[in-house]
GULUM-758055 format. One record per residue (C-alpha): z, y, x; residue number from 1. Coordinates in Angstrom, 2 decimals. Each point is the difference from the previous one (the first is absolute). Layout:
// GULUM-758055
<Z = Z&Y = Y&X = X&lopa = NUM>
...
***
This chain:
// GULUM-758055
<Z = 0.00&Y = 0.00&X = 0.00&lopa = 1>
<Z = 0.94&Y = 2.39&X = 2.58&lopa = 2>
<Z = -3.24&Y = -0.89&X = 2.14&lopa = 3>
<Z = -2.08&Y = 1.14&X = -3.57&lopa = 4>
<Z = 2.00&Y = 3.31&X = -0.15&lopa = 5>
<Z = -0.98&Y = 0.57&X = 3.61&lopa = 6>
<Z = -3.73&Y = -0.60&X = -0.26&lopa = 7>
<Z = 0.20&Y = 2.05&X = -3.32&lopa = 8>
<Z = 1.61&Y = 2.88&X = 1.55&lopa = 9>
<Z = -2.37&Y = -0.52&X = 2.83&lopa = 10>
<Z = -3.24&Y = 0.60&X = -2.42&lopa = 11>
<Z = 1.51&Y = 2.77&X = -1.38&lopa = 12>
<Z = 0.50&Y = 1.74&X = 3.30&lopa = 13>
<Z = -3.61&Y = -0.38&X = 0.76&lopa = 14>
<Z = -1.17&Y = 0.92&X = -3.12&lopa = 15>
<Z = 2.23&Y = 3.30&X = -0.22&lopa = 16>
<Z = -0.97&Y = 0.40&X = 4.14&lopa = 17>
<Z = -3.85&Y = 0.12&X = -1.05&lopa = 18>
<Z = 0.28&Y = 2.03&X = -2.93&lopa = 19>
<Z = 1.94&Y = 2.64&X = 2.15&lopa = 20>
<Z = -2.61&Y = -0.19&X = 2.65&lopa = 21>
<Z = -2.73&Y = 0.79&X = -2.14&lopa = 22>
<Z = 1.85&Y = 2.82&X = -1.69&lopa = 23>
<Z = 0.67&Y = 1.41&X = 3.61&lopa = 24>
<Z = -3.33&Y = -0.28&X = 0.90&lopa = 25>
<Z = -1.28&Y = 2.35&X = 3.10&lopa = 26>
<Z = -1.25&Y = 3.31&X = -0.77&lopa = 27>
<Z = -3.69&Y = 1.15&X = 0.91&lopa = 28>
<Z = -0.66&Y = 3.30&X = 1.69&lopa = 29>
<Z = -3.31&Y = -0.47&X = -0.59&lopa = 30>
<Z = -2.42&Y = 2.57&X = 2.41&lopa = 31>
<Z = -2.99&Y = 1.48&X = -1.95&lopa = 32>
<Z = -4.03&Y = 0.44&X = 1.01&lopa = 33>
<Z = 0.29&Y = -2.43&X = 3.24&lopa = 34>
<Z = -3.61&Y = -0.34&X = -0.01&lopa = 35>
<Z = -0.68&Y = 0.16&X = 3.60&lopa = 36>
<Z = 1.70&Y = -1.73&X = 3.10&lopa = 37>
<Z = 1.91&Y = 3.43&X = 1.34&lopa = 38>
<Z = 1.60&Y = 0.55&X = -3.19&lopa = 39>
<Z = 0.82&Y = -4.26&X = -0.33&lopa = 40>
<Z = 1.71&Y = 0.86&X = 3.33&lopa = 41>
<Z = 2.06&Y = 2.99&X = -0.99&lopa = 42>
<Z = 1.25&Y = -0.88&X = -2.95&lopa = 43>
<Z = 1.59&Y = -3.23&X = 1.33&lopa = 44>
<Z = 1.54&Y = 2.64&X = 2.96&lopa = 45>
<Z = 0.97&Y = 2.24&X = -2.69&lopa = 46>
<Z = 2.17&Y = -3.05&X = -1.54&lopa = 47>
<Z = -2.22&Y = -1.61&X = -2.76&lopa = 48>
<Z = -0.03&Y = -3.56&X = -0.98&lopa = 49>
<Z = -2.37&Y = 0.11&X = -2.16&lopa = 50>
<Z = -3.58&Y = 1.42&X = -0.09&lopa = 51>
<Z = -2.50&Y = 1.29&X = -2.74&lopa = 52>
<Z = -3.98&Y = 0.60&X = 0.46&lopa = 53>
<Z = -2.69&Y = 0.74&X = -1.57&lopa = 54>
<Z = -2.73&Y = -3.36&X = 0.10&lopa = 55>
<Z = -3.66&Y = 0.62&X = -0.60&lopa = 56>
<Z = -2.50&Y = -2.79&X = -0.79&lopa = 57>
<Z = -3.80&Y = -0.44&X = 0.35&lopa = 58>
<Z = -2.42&Y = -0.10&X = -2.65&lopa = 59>
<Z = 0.44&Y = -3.74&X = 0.40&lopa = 60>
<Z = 3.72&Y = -0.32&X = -0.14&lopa = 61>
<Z = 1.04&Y = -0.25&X = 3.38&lopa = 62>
<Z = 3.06&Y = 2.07&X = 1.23&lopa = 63>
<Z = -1.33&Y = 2.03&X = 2.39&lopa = 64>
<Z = 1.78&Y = 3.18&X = 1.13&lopa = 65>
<Z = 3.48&Y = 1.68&X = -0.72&lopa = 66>
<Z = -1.13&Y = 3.57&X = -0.90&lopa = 67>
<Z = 1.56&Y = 2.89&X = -2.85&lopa = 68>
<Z = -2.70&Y = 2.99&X = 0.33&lopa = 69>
<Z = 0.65&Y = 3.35&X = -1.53&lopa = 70>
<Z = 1.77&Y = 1.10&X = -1.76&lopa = 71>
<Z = 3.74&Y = -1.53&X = 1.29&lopa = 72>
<Z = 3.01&Y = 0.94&X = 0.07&lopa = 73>
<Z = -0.06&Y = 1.45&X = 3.50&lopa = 74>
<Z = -2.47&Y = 3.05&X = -1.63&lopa = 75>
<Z = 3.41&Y = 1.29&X = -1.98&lopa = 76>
<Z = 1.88&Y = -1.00&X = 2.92&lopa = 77>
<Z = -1.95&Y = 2.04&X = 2.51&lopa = 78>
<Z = -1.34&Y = 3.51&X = -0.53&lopa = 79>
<Z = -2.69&Y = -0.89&X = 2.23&lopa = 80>
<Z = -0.71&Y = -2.93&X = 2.31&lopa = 81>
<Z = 2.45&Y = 0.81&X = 2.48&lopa = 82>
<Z = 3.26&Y = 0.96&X = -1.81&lopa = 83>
<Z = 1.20&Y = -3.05&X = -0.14&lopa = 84>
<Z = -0.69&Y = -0.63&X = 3.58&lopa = 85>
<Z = 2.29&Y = 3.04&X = 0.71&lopa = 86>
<Z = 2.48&Y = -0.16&X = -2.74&lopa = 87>
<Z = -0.21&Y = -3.41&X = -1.34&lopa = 88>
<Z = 0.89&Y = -2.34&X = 2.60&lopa = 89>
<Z = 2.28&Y = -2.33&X = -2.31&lopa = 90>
<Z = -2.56&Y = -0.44&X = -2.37&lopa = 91>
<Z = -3.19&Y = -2.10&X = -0.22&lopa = 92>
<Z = -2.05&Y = 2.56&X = 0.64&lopa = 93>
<Z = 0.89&Y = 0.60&X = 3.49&lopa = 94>
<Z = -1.90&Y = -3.28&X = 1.29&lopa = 95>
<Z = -2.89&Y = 1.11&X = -2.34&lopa = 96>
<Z = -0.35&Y = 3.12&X = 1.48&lopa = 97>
<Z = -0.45&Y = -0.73&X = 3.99&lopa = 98>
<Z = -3.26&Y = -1.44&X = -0.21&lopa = 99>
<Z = -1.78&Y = 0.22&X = -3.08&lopa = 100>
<Z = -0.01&Y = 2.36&X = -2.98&lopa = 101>
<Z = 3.57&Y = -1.61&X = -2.13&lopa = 102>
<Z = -1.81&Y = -1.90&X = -2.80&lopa = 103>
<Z = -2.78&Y = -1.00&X = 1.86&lopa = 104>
<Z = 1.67&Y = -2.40&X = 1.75&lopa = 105>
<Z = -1.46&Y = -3.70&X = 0.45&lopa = 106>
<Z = 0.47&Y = -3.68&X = 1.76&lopa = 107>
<Z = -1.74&Y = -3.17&X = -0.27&lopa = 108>
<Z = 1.62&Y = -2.36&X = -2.38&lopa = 109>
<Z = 0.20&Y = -3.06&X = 2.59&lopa = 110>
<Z = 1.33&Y = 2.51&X = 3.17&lopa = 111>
<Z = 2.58&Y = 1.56&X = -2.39&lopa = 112>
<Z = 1.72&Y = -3.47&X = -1.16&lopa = 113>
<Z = -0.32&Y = -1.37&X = 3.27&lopa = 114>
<Z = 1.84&Y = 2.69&X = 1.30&lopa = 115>
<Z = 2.53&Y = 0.04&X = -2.44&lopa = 116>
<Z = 0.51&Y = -4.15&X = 0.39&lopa = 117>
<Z = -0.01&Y = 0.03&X = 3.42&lopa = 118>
<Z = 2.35&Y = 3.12&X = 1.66&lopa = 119>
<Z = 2.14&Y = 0.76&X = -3.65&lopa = 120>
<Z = 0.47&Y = -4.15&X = -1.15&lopa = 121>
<Z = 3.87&Y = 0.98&X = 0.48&lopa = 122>
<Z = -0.30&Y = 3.70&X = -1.71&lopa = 123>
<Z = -2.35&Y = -0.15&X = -2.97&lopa = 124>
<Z = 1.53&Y = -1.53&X = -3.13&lopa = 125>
<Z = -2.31&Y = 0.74&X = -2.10&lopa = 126>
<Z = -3.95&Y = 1.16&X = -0.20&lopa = 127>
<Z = -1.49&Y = 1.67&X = -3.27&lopa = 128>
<Z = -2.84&Y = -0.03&X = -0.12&lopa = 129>
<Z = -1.63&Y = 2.72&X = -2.23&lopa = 130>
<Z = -3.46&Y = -1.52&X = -1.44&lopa = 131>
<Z = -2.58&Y = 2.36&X = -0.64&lopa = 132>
<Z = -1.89&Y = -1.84&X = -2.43&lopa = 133>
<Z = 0.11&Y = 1.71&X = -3.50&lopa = 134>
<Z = -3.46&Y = 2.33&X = -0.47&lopa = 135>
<Z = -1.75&Y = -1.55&X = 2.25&lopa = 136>
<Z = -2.30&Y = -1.74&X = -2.33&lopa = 137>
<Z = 1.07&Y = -3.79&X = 1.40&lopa = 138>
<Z = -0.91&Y = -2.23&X = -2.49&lopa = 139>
<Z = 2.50&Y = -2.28&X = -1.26&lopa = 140>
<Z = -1.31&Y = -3.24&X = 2.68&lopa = 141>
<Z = 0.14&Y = 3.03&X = 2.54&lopa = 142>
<Z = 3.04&Y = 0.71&X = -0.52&lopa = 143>
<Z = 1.20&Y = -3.86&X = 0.06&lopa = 144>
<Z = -1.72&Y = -0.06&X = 3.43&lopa = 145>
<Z = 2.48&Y = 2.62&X = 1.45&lopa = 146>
<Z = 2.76&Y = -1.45&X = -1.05&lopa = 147>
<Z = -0.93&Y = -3.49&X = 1.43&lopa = 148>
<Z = -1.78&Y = 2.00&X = 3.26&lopa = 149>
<Z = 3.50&Y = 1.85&X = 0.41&lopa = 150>
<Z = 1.49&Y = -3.40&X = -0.27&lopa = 151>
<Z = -1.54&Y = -1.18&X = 2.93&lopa = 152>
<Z = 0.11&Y = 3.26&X = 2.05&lopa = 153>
<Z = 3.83&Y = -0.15&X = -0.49&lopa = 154>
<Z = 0.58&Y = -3.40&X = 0.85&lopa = 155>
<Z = -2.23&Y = 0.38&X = 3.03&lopa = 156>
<Z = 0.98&Y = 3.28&X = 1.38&lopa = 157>
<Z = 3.69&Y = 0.63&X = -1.19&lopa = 158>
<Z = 2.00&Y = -3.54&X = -0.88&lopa = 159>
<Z = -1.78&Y = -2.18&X = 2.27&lopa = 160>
<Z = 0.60&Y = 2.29&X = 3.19&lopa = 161>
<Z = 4.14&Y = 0.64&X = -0.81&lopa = 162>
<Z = 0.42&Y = 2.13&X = -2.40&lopa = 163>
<Z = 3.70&Y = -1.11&X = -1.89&lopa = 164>
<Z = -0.62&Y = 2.70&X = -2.88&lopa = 165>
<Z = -1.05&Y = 0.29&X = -3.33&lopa = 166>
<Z = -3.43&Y = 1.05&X = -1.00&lopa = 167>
<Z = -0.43&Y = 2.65&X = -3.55&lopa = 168>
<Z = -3.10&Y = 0.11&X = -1.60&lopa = 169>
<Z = -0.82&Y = 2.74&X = -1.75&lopa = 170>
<Z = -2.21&Y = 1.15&X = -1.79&lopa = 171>
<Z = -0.59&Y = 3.23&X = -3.08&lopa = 172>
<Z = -0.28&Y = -0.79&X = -3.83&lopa = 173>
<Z = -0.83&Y = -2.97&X = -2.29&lopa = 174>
<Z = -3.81&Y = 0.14&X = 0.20&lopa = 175>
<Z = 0.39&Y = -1.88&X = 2.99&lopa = 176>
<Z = 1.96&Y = -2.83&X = -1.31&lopa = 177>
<Z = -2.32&Y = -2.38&X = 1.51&lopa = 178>
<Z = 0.74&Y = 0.86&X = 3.49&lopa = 179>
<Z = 3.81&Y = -0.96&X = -0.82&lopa = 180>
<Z = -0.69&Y = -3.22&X = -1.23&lopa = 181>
<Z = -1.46&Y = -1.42&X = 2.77&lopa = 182>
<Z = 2.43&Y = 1.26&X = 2.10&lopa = 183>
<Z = 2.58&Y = -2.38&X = -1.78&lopa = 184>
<Z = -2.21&Y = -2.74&X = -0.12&lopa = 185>
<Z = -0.22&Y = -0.37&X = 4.13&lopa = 186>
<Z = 0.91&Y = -3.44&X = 1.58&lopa = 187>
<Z = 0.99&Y = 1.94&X = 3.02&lopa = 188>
<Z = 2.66&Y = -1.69&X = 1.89&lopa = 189>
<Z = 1.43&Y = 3.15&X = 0.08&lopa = 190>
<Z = 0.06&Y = 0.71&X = -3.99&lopa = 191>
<Z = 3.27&Y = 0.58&X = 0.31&lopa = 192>
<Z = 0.40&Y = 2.95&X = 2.20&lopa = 193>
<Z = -2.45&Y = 1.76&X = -2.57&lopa = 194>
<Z = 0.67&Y = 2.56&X = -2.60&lopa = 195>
<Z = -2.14&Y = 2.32&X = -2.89&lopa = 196>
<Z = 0.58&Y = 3.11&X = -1.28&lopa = 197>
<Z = -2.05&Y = 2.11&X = -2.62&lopa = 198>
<Z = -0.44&Y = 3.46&X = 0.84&lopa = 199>
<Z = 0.89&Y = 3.39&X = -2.85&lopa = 200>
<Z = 0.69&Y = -2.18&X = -3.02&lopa = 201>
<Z = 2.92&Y = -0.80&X = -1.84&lopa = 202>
<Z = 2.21&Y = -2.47&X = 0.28&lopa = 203>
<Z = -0.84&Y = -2.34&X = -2.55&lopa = 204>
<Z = -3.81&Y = 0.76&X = 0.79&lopa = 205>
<Z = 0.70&Y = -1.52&X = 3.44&lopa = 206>
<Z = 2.07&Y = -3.04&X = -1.20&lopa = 207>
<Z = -2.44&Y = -0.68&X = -2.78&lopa = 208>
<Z = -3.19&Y = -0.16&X = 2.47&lopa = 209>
<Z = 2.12&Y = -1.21&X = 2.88&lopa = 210>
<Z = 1.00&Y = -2.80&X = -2.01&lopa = 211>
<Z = -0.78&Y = -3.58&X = 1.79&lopa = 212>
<Z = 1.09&Y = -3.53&X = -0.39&lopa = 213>
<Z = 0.37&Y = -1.24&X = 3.52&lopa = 214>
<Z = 0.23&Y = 3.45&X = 2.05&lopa = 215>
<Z = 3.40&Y = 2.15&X = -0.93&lopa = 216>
<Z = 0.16&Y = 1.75&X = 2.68&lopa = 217>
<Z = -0.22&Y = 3.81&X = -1.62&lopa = 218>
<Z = 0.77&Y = 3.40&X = 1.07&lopa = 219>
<Z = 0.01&Y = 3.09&X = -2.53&lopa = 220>
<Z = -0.94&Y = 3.79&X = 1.59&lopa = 221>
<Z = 0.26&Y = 3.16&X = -1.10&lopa = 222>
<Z = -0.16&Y = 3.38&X = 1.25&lopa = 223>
<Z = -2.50&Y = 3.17&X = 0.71&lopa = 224>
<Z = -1.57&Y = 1.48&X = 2.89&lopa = 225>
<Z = 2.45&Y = 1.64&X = 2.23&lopa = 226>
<Z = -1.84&Y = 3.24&X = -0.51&lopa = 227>
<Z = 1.18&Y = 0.33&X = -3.67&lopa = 228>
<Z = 3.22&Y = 1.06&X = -1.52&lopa = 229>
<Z = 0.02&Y = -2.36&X = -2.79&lopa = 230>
<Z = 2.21&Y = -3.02&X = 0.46&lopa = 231>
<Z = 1.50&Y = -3.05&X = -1.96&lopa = 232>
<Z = 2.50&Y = 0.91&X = -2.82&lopa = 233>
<Z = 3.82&Y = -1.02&X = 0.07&lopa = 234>
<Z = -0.45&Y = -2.62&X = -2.72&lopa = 235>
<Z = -3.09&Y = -1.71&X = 1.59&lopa = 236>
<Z = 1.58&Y = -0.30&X = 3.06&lopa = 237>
<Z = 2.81&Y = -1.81&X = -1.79&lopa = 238>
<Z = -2.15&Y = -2.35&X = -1.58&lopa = 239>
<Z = -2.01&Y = -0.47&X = 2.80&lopa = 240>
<Z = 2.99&Y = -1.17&X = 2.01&lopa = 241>
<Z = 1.65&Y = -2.18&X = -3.53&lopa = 242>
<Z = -3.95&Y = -1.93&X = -0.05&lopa = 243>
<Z = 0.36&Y = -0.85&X = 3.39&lopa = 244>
<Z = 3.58&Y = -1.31&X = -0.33&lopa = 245>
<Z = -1.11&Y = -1.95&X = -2.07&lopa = 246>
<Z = -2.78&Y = -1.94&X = 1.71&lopa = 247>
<Z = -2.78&Y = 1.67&X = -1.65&lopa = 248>
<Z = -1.59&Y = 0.87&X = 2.94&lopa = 249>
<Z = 0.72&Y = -0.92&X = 3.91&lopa = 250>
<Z = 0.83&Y = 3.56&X = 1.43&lopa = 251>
<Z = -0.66&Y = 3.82&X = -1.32&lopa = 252>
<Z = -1.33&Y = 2.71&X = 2.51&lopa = 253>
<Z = -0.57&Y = 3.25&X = -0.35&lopa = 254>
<Z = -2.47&Y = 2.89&X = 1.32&lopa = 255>
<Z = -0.87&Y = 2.31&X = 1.89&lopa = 256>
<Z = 4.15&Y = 2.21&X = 1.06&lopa = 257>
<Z = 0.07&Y = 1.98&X = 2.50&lopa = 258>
<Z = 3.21&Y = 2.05&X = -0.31&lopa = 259>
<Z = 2.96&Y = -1.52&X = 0.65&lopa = 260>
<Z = 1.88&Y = 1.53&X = -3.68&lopa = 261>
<Z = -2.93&Y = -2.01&X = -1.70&lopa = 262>
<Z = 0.63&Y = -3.12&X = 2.10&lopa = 263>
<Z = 3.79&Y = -0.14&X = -0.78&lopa = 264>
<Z = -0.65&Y = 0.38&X = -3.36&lopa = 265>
<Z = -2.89&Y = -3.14&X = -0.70&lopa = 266>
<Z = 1.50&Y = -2.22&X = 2.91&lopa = 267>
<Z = 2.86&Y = -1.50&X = -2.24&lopa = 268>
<Z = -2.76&Y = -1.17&X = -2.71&lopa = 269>
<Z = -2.17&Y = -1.55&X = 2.33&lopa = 270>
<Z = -0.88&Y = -2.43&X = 2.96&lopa = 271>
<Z = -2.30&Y = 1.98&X = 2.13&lopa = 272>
<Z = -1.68&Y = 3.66&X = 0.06&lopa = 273>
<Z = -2.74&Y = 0.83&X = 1.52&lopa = 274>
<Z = 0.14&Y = 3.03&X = 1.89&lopa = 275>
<Z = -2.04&Y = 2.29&X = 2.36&lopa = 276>
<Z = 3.35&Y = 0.01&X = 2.13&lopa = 277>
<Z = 1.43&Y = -2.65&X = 0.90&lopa = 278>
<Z = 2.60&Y = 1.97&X = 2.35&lopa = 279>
<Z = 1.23&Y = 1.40&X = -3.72&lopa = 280>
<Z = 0.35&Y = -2.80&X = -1.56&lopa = 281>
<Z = 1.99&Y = -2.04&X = 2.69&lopa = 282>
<Z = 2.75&Y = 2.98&X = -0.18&lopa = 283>
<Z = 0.53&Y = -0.80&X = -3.62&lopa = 284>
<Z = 0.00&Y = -3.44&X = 0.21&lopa = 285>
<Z = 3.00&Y = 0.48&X = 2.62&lopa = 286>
<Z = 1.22&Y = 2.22&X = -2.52&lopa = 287>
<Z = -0.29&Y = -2.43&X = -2.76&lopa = 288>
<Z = 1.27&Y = -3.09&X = 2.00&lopa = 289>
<Z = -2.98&Y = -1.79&X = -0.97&lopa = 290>
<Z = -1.43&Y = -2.37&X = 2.44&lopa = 291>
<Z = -3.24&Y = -0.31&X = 1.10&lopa = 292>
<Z = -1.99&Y = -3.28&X = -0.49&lopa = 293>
<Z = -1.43&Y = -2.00&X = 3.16&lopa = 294>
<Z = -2.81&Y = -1.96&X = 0.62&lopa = 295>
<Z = 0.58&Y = -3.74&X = -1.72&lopa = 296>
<Z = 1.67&Y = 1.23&X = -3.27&lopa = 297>
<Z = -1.60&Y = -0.61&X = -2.96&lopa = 298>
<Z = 0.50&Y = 1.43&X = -3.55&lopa = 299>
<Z = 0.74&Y = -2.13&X = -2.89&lopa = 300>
<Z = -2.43&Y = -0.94&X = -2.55&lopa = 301>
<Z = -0.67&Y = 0.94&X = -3.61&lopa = 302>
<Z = 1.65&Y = -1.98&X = -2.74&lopa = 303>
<Z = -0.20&Y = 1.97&X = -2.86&lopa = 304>
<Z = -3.62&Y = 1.64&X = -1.71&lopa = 305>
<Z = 2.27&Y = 2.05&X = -2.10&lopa = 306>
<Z = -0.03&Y = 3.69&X = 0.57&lopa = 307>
<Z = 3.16&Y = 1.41&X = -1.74&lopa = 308>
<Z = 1.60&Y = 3.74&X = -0.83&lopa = 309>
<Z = -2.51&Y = 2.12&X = 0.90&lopa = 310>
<Z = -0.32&Y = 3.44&X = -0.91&lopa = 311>
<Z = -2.31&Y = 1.42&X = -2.22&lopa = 312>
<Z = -0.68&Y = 2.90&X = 1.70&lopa = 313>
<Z = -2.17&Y = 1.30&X = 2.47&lopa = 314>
<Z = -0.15&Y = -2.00&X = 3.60&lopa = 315>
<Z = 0.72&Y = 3.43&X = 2.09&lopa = 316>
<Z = 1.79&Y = 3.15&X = -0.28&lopa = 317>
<Z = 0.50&Y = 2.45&X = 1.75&lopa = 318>
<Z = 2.28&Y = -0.46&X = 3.41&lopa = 319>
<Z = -0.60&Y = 3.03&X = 2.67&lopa = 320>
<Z = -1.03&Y = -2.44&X = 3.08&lopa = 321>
<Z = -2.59&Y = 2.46&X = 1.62&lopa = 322>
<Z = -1.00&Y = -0.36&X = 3.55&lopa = 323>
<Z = 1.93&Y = 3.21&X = 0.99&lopa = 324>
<Z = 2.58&Y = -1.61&X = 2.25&lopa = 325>
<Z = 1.24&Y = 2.49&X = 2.16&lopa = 326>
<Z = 3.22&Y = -0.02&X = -1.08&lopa = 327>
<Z = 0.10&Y = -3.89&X = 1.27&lopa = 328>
<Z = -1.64&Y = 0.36&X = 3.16&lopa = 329>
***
């Protein structure tokens, strides 16, 4: 009897030891616009663990270059080219601006992931990967064929050379639904080290067309460019956070902060921000006592398709998060 109570209490332990692992899961200071190799390599200096760029494909489907193109957020940033050069040196756009014009930035898809498997496999926790795919005109096989070509170009470029993170897919708006399901159909050995997101829709839009029988492994996002004042609302923060609680989807993340203020005030609602400074954002996470997230962890899946409490209301108000830091520098 007493050897039944032990391995009872045992199971128990574990189970309660899991649950409060994934609760405490490590936080994401996530570093915005990395689309060339000098910015990959700043923004791990600068104390990211995670990375976002912007992927472009070929009229075939083929991932073929990391690149934004006017207008970004560095052109609200930046008065002209070389203000943030001068004056922004703890923001994205000081890497931008030494060699090329700050949105024009660019790196081959293979070089870049090689880069990042190879020298960061023990920084990088995460890569999100921003897919540029809606209005392009891809038909829906096209679009199958760059998830499946993206497939391989991860496994052969990223997972199979060292890299211990996570991979995000992302990708803007329903239209390209298509794209997403193959994604979750992959037989890559590494299935499990991949995650979707949908791009500006709502919650339940995103669990209803992210919704897959064998592939639960889904992140909701939400946020605006960093160059506009309007940010989420109290109450959709709140339900954002209570939906991910409760296993609706994997993670949350937010974009684009910049000021610290903003930062404090999103970071308790979420698992990651993206930022365009990463310097910023490691402050308040010291602040918060959060911890950042290291290469190897993974986020839990999905187990619920049911989006719950959210607010009627709009998706933004009105937060002042402008790009006028000074008083932060």
């Amino acid at each position: 009897m007493m050897v039944m109570k032990i391995i009872f209490s045992s199971v128990i332990l574990v189970t309660f030891l899991t649950v409060k692992a994934q609760n405490d899961g490590g936080f994401f200071n996530i570093a915005h616009m990395c689309n060339n190799i000098d910015t990959l390599d700043w923004a791990v200096r600068e104390g990211a663990n995670a990375i976002e760029a912007d992927l472009q494909f070929d009229d075939q489907g083929n991932p073929k270059r990391f690149y934004h193109g006017a207008p970004c957020d560095c052109n609200c940033m930046c008065n002209f080219h070389l203000t943030c050069y001068w004056f922004r040196p703890h923001t994205v756009c000081y890497p931008l601006s030494t060699n090329v014009k700050n949105c024009d930035a660019e790196a081959d898809v293979t070089l870049w992931m090689r880069r990042a498997a190879t020298k960061y496999s023990s920084k990088i926790a995460l890569i999100w990967l921003d897919s540029k795919v809606k209005g392009k005109g891809y038909s829906e096989e096209t679009l199958r064929d760059a998830a499946r070509n993206l497939i391989n170009v991860l496994e052969d470029n990223l997972f199979s050379l060292g890299y211990k993170g996570v991979v995000l897919i992302g990708a803007e708006g329903h239209e390209i639904a298509s794209y997403f399901n193959e994604v979750s159909k992959t037989t890559s050995t590494f299935k499990d080290r991949i995650y979707v997101t949908m791009d500006s829709v709502t919650m339940k839009t995103a669990r209803n067309n992210l919704d897959f029988t064998n592939f639960k492994n889904i992140i909701y996002n939400n946020g605006m460019t960093g160059c506009s004042p309007r940010k989420i609302k109290s109450d959709l923060l709140t339900a954002i956070k209570d939906n991910v609680d409760k296993g609706v989807f994997s993670a949350a993340f937010t974009w684009t902060y910049n000021l610290k203020r903003s930062m404090r005030r999103v970071a308790p609602y979420f698992n990651g921000i993206i930022t365009n400074s990463p310097p910023y954002l490691n402050k308040v996470v010291k602040e918060k006592g959060l911890r950042l997230a290291v290469p190897g962890e993974r986020l839990p899946e999905a187990t619920s398709s049911i989006v719950e409490d959210v607010p009627d209301d709009e998706m933004y108000d009105s937060e002042e998060d402008l790009t006028n830091d000074s008083e932060e520098l």
